[in-house]
N, C-alpha and C positions, 0 to 999 in steps of 0.2 A: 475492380471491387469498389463499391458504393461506400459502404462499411464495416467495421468487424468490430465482434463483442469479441472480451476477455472476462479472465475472473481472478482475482489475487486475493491472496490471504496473511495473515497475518495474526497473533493470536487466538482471540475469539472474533475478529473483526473480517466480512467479505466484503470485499469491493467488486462491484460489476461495473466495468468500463466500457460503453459502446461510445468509438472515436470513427470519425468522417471528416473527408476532405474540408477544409473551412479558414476561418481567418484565426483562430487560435483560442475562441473564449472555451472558457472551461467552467460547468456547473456543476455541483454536488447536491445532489437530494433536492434539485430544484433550485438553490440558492447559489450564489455568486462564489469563488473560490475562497474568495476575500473575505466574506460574509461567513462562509463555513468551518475554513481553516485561518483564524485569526493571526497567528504566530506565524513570521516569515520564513521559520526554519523547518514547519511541515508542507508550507505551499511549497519553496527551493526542491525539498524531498520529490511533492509528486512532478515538477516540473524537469529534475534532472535527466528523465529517460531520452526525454524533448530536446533537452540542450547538447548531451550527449551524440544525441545522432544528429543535430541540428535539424531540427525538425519544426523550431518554435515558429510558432503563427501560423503551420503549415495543418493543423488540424483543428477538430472542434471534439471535444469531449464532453461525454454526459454519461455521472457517475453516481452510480445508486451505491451507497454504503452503510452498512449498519453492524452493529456486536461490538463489543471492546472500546475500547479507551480513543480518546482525540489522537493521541499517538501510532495506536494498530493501526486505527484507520488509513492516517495517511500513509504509513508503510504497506498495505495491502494496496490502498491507492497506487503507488508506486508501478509494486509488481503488476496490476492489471495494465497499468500503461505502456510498461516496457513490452508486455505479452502482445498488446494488440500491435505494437510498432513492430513487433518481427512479423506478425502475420500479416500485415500490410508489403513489407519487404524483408525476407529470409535474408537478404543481404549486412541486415543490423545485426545479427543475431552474434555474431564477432564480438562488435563496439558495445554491446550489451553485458555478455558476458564479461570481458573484460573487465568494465565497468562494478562485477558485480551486483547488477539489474536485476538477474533472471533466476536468483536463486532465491526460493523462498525459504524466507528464515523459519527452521522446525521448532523452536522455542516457545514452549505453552507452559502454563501454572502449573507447578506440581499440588496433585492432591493435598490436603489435611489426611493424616494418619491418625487413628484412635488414641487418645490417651496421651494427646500434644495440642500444645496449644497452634500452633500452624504448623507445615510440614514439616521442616526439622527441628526446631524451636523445642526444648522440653522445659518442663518444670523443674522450678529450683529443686536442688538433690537436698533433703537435712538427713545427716551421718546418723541426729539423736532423735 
């Protein structure tokens, strides 16, 4: 295998991650990982799947991401990286799980309800 796409999710946020054999640089939406995800606690995020399976330096990633917040992103980043690392070798899919990698978090906004100011939130009650 040359290469394999994935897809993860997260919020409102998709990540598409196509990853290939390579020396380990990783781009997002064209730009530097560094450049994209500023804060060192969402690059660690998308980088964990890597260190996990010891994989780091061992691939090249290039990741289209768009919807949701600096945060979904890099959690949907995540999941599409651990996804392509099992479909590269079924044999991770263990160290992954484990890990807690491969489960996509179902958590999305709850709706606004009529006649509230956000979903549960109501208006102050007066008795008079």
């Amino acid at each position: 295998m040359d290469q394999v796409q994935s897809v993860g999710r997260r919020k409102t946020s998709v990540a598409r991650v196509l990853m290939r054999p390579g020396q380990g640089s990783v781009r997002v939406n064209g730009k530097s990982i560094e450049e994209y995800f500023p804060l060192a606690r969402h690059r660690s995020l998308i980088e964990a799947p890597l260190e996990a399976t010891e994989c780091v330096g061992a691939y090249d990633l290039h990741v289209r991401v768009r919807g949701g917040g600096i945060t979904g992103q890099a959690e949907a980043t995540r999941l599409g990286v651990a996804r392509a690392l099992v479909n590269f070798d079924e044999d991770r899919r263990k160290t992954l799980r484990d890990h807690g990698m491969l489960t996509r978090d179902p958590r999305i906004v709850e709706r606004k309800k009529p006649g509230r100011p956000k979903a549960r939130k109501r208006f102050q009650f007066s008795k008079r």
